[in-house]
C-alpha positions as CSV (number, residue, x, y, z in Angstrom):
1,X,114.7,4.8,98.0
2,X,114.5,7.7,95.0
3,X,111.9,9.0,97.1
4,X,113.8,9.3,100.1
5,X,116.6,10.7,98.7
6,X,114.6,13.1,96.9
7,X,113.4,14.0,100.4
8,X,116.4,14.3,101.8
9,X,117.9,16.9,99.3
10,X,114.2,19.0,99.6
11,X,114.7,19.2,103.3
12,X,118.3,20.7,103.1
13,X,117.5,23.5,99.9
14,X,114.6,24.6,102.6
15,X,116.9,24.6,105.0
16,X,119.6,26.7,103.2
17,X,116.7,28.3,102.1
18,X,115.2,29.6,105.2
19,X,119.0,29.8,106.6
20,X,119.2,32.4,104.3
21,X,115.6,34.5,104.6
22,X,116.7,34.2,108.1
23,X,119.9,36.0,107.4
24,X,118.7,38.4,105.3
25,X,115.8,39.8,108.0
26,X,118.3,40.2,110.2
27,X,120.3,41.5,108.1
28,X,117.2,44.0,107.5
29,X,116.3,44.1,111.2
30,X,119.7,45.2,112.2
31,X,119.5,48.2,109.2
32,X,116.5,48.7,110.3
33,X,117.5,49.2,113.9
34,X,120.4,51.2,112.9
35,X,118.2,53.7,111.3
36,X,115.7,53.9,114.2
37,X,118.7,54.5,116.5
38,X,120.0,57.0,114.7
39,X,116.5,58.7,114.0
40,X,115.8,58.6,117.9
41,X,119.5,59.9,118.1
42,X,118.6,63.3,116.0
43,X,115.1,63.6,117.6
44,X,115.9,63.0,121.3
45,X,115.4,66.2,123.4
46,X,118.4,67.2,124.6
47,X,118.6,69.7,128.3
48,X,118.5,72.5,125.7
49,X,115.1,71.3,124.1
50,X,113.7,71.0,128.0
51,X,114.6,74.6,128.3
52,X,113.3,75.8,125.0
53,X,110.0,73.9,124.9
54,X,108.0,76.0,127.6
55,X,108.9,79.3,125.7
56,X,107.1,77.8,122.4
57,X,104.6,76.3,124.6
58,X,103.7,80.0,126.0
59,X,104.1,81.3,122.7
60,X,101.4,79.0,121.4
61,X,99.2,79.5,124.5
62,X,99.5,83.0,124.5
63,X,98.3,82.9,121.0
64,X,95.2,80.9,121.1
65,X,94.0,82.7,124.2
66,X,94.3,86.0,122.2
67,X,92.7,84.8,119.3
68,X,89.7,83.2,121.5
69,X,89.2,86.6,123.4
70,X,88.8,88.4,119.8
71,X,85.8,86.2,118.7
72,X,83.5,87.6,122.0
73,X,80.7,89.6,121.0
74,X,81.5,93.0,120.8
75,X,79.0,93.9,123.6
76,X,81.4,92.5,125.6
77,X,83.2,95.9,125.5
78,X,81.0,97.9,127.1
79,X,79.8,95.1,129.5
80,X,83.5,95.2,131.0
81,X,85.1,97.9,132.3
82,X,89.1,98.6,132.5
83,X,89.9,97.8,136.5
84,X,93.1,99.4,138.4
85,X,93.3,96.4,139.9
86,X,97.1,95.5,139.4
87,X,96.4,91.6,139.4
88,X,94.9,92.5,135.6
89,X,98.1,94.3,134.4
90,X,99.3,90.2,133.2
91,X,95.7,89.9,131.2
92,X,96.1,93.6,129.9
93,X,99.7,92.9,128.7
94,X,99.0,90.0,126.9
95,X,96.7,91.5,125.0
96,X,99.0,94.6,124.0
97,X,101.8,92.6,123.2
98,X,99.6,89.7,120.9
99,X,98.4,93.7,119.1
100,X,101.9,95.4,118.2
101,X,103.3,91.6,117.3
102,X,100.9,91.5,114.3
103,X,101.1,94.7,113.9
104,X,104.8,94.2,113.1
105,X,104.4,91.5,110.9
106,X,101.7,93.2,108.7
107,X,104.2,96.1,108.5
108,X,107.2,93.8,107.8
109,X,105.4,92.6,104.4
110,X,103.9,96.1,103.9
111,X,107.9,97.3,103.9
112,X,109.2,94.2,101.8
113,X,106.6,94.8,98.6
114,X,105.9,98.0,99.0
115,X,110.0,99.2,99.6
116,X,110.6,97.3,96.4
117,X,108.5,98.5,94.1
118,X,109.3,101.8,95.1
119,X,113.0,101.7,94.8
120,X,113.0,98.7,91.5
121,X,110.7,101.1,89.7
122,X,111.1,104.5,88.5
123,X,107.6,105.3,87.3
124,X,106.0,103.7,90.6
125,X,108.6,105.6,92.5
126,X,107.1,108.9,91.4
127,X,104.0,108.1,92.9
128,X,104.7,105.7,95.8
129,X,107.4,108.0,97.8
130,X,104.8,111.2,98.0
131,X,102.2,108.5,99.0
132,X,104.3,107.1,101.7
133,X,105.0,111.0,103.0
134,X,101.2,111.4,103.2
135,X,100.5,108.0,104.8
136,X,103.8,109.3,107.3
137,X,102.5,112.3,108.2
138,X,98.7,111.6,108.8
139,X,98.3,111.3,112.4
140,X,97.3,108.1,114.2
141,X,94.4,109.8,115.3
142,X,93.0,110.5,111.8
143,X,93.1,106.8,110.9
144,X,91.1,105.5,113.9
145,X,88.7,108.3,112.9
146,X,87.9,106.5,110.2
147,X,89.0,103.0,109.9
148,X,87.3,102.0,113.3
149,X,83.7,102.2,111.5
150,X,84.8,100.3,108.4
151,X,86.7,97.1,110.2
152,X,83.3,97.0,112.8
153,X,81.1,96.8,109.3
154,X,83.5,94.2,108.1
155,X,83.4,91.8,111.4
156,X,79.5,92.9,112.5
157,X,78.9,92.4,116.3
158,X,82.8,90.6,117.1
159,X,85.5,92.1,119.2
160,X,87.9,91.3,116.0
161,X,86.4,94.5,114.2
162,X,87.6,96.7,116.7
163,X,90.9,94.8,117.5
164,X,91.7,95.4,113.8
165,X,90.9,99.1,114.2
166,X,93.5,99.1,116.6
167,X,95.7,96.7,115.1
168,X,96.1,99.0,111.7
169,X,96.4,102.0,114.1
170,X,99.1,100.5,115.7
171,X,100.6,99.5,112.0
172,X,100.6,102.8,111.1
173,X,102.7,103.6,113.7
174,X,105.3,101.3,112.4
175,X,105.1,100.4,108.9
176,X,106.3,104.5,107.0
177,X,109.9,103.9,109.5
178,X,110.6,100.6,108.3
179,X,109.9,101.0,104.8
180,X,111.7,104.3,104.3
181,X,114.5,102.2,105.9
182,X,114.4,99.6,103.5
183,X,113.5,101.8,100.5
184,X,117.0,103.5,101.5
185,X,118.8,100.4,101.7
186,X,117.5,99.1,98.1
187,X,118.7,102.6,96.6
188,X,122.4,102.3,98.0
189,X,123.1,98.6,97.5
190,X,126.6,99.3,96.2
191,X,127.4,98.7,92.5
192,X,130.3,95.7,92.4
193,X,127.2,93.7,94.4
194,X,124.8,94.8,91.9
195,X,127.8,93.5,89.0
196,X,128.2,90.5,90.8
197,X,124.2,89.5,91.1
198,X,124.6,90.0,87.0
199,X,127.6,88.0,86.5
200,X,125.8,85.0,88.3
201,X,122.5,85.5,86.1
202,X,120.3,86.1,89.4
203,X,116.5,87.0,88.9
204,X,114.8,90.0,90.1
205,X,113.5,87.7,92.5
206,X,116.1,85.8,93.5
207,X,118.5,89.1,93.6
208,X,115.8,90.3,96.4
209,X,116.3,87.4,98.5
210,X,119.9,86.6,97.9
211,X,121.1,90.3,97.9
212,X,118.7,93.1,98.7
213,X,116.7,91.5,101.8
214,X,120.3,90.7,103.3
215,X,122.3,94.2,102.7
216,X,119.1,96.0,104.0
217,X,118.4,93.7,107.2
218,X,121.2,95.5,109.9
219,X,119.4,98.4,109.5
220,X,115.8,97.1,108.7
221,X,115.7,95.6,112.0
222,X,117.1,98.5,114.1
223,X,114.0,100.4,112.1
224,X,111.9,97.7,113.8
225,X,112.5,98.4,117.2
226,X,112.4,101.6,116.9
227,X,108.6,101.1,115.0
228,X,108.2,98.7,118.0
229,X,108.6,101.8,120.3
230,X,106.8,104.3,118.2
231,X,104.0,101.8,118.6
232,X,103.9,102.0,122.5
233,X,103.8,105.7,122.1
234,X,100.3,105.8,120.5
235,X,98.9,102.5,122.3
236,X,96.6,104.6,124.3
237,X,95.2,106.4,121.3
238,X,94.7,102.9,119.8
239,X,92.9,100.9,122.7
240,X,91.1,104.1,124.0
241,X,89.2,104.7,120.8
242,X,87.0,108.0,121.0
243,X,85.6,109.0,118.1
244,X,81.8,111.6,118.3
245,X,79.4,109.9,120.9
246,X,81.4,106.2,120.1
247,X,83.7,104.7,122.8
248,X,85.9,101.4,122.3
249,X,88.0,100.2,125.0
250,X,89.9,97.4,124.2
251,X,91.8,95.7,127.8
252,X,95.3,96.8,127.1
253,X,98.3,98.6,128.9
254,X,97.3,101.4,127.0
255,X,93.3,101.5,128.1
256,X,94.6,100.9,131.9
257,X,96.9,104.0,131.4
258,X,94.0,106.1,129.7
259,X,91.9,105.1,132.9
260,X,94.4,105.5,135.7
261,X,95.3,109.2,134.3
262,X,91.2,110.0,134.2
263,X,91.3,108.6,137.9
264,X,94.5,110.7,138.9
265,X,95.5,107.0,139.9
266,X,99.4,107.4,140.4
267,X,99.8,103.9,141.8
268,X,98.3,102.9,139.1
269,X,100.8,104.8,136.8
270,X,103.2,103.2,138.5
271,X,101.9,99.6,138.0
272,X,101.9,100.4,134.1
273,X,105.5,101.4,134.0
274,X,106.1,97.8,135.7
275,X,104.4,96.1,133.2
276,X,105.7,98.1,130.3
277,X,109.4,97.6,131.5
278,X,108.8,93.7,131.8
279,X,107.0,93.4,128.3
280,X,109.8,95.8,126.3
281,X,112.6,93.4,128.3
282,X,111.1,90.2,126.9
283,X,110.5,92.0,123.3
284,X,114.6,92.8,123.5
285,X,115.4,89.6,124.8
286,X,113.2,87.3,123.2
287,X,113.2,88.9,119.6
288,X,115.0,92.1,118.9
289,X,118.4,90.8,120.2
290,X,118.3,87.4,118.5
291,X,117.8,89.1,115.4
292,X,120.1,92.0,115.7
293,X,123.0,89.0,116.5
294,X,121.5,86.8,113.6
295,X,121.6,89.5,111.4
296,X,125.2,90.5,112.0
297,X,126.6,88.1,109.2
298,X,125.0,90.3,106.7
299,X,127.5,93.1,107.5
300,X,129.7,94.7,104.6
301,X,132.8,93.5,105.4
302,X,135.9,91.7,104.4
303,X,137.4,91.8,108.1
304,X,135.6,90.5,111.1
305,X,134.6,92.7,113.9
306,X,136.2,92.2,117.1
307,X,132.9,91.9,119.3
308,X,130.0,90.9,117.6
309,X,126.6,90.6,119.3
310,X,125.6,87.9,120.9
311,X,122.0,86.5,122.2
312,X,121.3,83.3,124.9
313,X,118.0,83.0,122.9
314,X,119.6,82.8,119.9
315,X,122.7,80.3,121.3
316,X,119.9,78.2,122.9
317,X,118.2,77.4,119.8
318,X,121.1,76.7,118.2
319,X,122.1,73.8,120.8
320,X,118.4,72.5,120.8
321,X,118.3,69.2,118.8
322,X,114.7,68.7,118.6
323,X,113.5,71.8,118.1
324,X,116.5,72.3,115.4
325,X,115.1,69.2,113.5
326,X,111.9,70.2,113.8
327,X,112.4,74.0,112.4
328,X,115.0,72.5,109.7
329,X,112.1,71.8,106.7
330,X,111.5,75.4,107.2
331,X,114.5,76.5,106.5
332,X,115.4,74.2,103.4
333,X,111.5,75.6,102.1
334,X,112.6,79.4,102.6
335,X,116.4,78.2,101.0
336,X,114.6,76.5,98.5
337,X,112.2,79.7,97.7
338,X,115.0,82.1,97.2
339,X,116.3,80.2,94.4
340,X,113.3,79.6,92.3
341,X,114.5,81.4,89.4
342,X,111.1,83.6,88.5
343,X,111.2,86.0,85.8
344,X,109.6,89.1,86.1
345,X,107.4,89.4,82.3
346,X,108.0,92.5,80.8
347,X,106.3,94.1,77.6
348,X,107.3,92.9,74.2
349,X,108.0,96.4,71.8
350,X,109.6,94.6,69.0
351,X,113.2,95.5,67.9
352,X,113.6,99.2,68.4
353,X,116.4,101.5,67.7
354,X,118.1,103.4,71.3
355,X,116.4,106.4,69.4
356,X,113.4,105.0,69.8
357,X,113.4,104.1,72.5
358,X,114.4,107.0,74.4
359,X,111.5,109.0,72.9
360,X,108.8,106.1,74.1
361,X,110.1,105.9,77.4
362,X,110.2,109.9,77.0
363,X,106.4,109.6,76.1
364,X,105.1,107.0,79.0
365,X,106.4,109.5,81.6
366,X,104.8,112.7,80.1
367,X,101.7,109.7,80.3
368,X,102.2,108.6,83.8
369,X,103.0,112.0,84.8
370,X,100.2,113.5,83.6
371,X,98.1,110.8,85.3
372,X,99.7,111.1,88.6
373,X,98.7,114.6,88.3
374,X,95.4,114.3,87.5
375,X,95.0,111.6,90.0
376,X,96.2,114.4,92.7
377,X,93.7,117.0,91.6
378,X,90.6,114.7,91.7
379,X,91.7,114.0,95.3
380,X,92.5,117.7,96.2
381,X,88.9,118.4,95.2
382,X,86.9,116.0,97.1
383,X,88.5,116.9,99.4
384,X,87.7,120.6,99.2
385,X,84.2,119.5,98.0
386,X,83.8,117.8,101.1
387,X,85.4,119.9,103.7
388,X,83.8,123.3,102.2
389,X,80.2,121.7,103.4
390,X,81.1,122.4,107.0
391,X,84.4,124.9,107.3
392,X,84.8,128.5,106.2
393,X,87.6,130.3,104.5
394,X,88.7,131.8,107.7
395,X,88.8,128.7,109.4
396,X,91.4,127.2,106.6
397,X,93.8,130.0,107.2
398,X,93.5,129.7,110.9
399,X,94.4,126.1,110.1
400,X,97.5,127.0,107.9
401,X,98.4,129.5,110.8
402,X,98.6,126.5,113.4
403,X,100.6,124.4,110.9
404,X,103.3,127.0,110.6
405,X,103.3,127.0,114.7
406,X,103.7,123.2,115.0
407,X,106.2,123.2,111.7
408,X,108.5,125.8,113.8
409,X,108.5,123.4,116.6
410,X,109.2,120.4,114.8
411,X,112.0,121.9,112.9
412,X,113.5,123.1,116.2
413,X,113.7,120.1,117.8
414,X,114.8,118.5,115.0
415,X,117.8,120.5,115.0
416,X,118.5,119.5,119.0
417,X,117.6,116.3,118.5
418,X,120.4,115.7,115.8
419,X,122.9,117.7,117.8
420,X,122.6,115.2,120.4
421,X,122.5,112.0,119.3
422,X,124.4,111.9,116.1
423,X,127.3,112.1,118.1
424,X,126.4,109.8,120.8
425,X,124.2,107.4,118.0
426,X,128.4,107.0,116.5
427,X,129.8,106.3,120.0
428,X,127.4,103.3,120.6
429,X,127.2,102.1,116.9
430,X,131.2,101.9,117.1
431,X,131.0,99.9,120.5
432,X,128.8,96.2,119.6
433,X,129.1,95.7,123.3
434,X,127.8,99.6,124.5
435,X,124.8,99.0,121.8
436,X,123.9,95.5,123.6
437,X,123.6,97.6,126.6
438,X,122.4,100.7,125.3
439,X,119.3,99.2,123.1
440,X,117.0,97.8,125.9
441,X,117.6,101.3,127.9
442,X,116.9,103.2,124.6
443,X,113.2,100.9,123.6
444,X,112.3,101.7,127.1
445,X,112.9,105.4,126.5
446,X,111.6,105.2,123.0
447,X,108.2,103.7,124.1
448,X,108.0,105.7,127.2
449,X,104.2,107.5,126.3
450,X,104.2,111.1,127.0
451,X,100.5,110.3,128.9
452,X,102.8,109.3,131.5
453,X,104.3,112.9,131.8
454,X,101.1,114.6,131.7
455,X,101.0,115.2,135.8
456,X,104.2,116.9,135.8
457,X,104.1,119.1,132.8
458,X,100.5,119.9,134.3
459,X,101.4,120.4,137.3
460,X,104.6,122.9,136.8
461,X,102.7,124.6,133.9
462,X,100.2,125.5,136.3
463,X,102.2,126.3,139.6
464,X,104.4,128.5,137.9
465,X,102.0,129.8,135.3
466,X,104.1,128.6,132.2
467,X,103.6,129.3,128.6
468,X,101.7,125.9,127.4
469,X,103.3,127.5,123.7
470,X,106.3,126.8,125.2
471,X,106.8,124.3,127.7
472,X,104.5,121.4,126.3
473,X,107.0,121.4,123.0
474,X,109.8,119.3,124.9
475,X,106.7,116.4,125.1
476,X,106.9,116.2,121.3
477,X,110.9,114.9,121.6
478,X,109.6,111.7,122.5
479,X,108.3,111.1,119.1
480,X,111.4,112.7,117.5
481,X,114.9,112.0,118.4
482,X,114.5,108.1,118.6
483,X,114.0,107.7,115.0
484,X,117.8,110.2,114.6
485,X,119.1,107.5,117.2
486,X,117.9,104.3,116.2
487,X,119.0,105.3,112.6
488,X,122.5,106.6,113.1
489,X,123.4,103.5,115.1
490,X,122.0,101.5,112.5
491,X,124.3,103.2,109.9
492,X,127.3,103.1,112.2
493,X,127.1,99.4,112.1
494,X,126.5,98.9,108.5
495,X,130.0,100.7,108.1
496,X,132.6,98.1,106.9
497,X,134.7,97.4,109.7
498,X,137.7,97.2,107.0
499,X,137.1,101.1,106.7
500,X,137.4,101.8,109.5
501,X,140.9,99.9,110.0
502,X,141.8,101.6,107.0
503,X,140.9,104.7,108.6
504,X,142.9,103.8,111.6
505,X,146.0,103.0,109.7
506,X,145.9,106.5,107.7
507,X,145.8,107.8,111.3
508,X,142.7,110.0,110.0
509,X,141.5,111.3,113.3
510,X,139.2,114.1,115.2
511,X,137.6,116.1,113.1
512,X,139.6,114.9,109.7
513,X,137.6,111.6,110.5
514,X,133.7,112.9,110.9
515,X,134.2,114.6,108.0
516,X,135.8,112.1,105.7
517,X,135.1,108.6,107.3
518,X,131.7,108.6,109.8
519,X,129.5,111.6,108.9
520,X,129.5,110.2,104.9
521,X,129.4,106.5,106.5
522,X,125.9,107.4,108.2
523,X,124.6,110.2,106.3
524,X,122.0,108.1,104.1
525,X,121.1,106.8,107.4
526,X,120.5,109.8,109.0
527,X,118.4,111.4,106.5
528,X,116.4,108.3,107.0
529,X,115.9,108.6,110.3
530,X,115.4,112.7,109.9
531,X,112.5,111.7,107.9
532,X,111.1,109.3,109.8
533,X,111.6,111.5,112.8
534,X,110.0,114.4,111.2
535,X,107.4,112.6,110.4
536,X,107.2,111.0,114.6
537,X,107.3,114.8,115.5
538,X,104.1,115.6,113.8
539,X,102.1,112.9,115.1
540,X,103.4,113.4,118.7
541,X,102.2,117.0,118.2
542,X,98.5,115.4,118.9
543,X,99.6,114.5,122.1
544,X,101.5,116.8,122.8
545,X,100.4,120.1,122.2
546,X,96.7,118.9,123.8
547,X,97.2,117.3,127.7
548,X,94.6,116.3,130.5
549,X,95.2,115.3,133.7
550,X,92.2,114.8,135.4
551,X,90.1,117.6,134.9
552,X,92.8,120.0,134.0
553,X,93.2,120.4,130.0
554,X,96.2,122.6,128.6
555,X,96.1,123.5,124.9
556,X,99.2,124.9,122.5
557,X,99.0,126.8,119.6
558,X,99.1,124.5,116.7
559,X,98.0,121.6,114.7
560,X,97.9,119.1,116.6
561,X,96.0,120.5,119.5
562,X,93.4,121.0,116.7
563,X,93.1,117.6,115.3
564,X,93.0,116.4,118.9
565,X,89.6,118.4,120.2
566,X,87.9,117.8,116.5
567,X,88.4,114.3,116.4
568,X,87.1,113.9,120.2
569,X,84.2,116.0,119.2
570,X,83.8,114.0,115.9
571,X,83.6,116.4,113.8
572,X,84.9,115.1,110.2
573,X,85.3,118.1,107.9
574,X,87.5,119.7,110.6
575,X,89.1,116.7,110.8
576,X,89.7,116.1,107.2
577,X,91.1,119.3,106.9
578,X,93.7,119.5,110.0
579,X,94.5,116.1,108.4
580,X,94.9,117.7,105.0
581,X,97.0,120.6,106.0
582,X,99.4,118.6,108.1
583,X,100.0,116.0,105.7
584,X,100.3,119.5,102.8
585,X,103.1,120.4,105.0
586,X,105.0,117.7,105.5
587,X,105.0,116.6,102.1
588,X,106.7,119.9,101.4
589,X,109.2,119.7,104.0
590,X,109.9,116.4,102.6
591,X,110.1,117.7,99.0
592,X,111.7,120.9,99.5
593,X,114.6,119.7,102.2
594,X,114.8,115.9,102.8
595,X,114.3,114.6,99.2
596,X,116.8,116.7,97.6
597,X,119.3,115.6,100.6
598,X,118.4,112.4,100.2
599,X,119.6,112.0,96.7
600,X,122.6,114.0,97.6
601,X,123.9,110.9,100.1
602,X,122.5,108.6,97.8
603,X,124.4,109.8,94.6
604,X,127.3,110.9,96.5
605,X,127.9,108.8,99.8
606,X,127.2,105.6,98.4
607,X,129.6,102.4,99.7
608,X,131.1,100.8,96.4
């Protein structure tokens, strides 16, 4: 009878017992498929995914077939040949496009490092800016002269070697633009910002991410489609690599173009301005004018803008839910980044009296001076060691004498160029909406390579019996006044649109208002792009001032004519010293004009 009982009170405690388990996995189960719900929620593709997906999925194709093609052997170069045939023009893009992309991003980090410690440091400034005037103003031309040999020796027997050589040529046809951009941005990040960064105990680095990256971005990226532009004007110099008895042709829009103007092929040039519309539309659609929109909420401003720019690439992200999830961890990584508080180390001189230290600081310029210096003169005389082995004295002044010929151009057009389109740079920075519709006209004009002007200039020169002197200098305006455009509309956005209502309510108008509201507004800008431009003006002067069509060659007296026929002959001394001379002159134009101007908008049309 105990045991029965006993029995009895067992079976119900397991019954309560597994009543309760029970209870409590459903309990679980239910949380459980709650959560899964709500994950599946988050993580379902919505109609905005379905749309987005096949433009990654492109992306990511587009990639891997690029990267595949770049491990053939590079025999495979000569094997092929660059067809006419339109059906190629897809293939030929492709590869162009998959080039200036890396390209830009290589120069994007070049800008961001090399920017900073140029404008964070005074000593490293000294050195860095004349640098960057030198690496401006030596032409594409003399880069793949020299560069093609060393990245085939550092990827033996691959079509990667020479993909690099054209890569870095393409690079160098970006990277000077942007970084001058962002070196002026750094130097004119106004002083309450700079206050405020202190109050808040912000690290160098975390000031660069959290201040200086965002106050410079407006106008960084405008500097990046115009470096996307200048990058299309030099593409056939960079996949039509010619250098003594060597020949590299990479499939590209640019090799197609080279061989449709040998053939005389004007269906063929017609085919390449196709394909060079369609790619520059999906660049401007697909990257430049998601982040010219993205970038507007770093504008300087305590009012809102009545029209800000918009993008359906950028809106269609934003609605995806998938690929928004997915892209999320990235974000909170980069977030998390910025705000690692790293100190920069700095040397340890003991307590020191202001005295003091004035006269050490005063003794580790004279130091670094005096090393810069030398530095400079062991340079100038290897290369005068090396270029006196195979040029006379007579053939350095005829040199200097062709320098002063393309300088007198370049400073010309200069001059037009920023007659034009300062004014008309204001009108469309003023109007969001104009520049939405302006910008993909103005990359199509800006990449428009003057190889594709060659038949006409030929053509008229010749009928009418032109001077080449003359007529073949309008060619070099393709390389000039985009930087002066790009630039001033740049700088007309950055202006605070609470200025400008505060220049409204003064009723400061006509010329009352370009003196004391716009022309200081842009004038850092400008200079900028006058730089940059001047810079764009000497390289074009290779293509320029040297034109073939067919078998018809016109020449113009100058410099860049002469780098041109020396560096298809391969002959280095002479091209070392065109190279030398031109970068000698526009390092002084740059000294003795920009620079001083320059620091005269810097010190005295800063935005505080």
């Amino acid at each position: 009878m105990e045991d029965t009982r006993r029995l009895i009170m067992l079976s119900n405690n397991l019954r309560i017992c597994n009543q309760s388990d029970l209870l409590y996995i459903k309990g679980r189960f239910m949380n459980l498929h709650f959560a899964v719900n709500t994950a599946y929620r988050h993580l379902k593709p919505n109609r905005w995914d379905i749309v987005a997906f096949p433009l990654i999925i492109c992306l990511i194709a587009m990639m891997v077939t690029g990267f595949n093609q770049t491990m053939m052997p590079i025999v495979s170069l000569k094997t092929q040949t660059i067809s006419l045939d339109p059906a190629n023009l897809p293939e030929y893009a492709l590869r162009t496009t998959l080039r200036m992309l890396v390209a830009m991003i290589a120069a994007l980090l070049f800008t961001l490092v090399y920017g900073t410690l140029a404008a964070r440091s005074r000593r490293a400034e000294k050195i860095l800016i004349p640098i960057l005037d030198i690496l401006q103003s030596v032409p594409v031309l003399g880069y793949i002269s020299f560069t093609v040999t060393f990245f085939i020796a550092l990827f033996p027997g691959r079509v990667l070697g020479v993909e690099l050589a054209a890569i870095f040529a393409i690079f160098t046809s970006q990277a000077w633009n942007m970084t001058f951009s962002f070196y002026q941005s750094l130097r004119t990040v106004p002083r309450d910002l700079v206050e405020v960064s202190r109050g808040f105990h912000l690290t160098p680095w975390q000031r660069f991410w959290k201040l200086d990256v965002p106050f410079a971005m407006p106008g960084l990226i405008w500097n990046m489609m115009m470096s996307m532009s200048g990058g299309w004007f030099f593409i056939v110099a960079s996949e039509a690599i010619t250098v003594g008895n060597n020949t590299f042709t990479l499939p590209g829009i640019g090799a197609y173009l080279a061989q449709a103007i040998l053939s005389k092929n004007m269906h063929a040039i017609g085919w390449v301005l196709l394909a060079m519309t369609l790619v520059i539309l999906a660049y401007d659609q697909l990257l430049f004018r998601p982040l010219v929109a993205w970038a507007d909420k770093f504008r300087m401003e305590n009012t809102r803008s009545g029209s800000a720019p918009t993008s359906w690439v950028l809106n269609l992200i934003r609605r995806t839910r998938l690929i928004h999830r997915l892209l999320s961890p990235f974000g909170f990584l980069l977030s998390g980044m910025a705000r690692i508080p790293l100190h920069v180390p700095l040397p340890h001189w003991g307590a020191a009296s202001p005295r003091s230290a004035r006269r050490l600081s005063r003794v580790v310029d004279i130091l670094w001076g005096t090393l810069v210096i030398l530095l400079a003169l062991y340079v100038a005389w290897r290369v005068i060691s090396y270029v006196s082995a195979g040029v006379s004295l007579s053939e350095v002044g005829h040199v200097f004498l062709l320098g002063f010929a393309t300088l007198l151009r370049v400073s010309v057009l200069i001059l037009i160029s920023s007659l034009v389109w300062v004014p008309l740079g204001v009108m469309i920075g003023m109007r969001p909406a104009l520049a939405g519709k302006i910008q993909p006209i103005a990359q199509f004009l800006a990449a428009f390579p003057a190889n594709l002007l060659f038949p006409i200039f030929v053509i008229t020169i010749v009928h009418f019996q032109l001077n080449p002197n003359i007529w073949l200098s309008p060619l070099i305006v393709l390389g000039t006044q985009w930087y002066i455009l790009f630039n001033v509309v740049a700088g007309t956005s950055a202006i605070p649109n609470d200025y400008r209502e505060a220049a409204a309510n003064f009723h400061i108008r006509g010329w009352q208002w370009w003196r004391e509201v716009m022309l200081p507004g842009i004038f850092p800008y400008y200079i900028t792009g006058a730089i940059t431009a001047s810079g764009g003006a000497w390289n074009a002067s290779i293509v320029a001032e040297f034109v073939q069509w067919g078998d018809t060659q016109l020449t113009a007296y100058g410099i860049g004519a002469y780098i041109a026929k020396t560096t298809a002959a391969g002959d280095f001394p002479k091209i070392i010293l065109g190279v030398a001379v031109m970068s000698l002159f526009v390092t002084l134009f740059n000294r003795l004009l920009w620079r001083p101007l320059y620091a005269y908008a810097e010190s005295r049309f800063r935005i505080d």
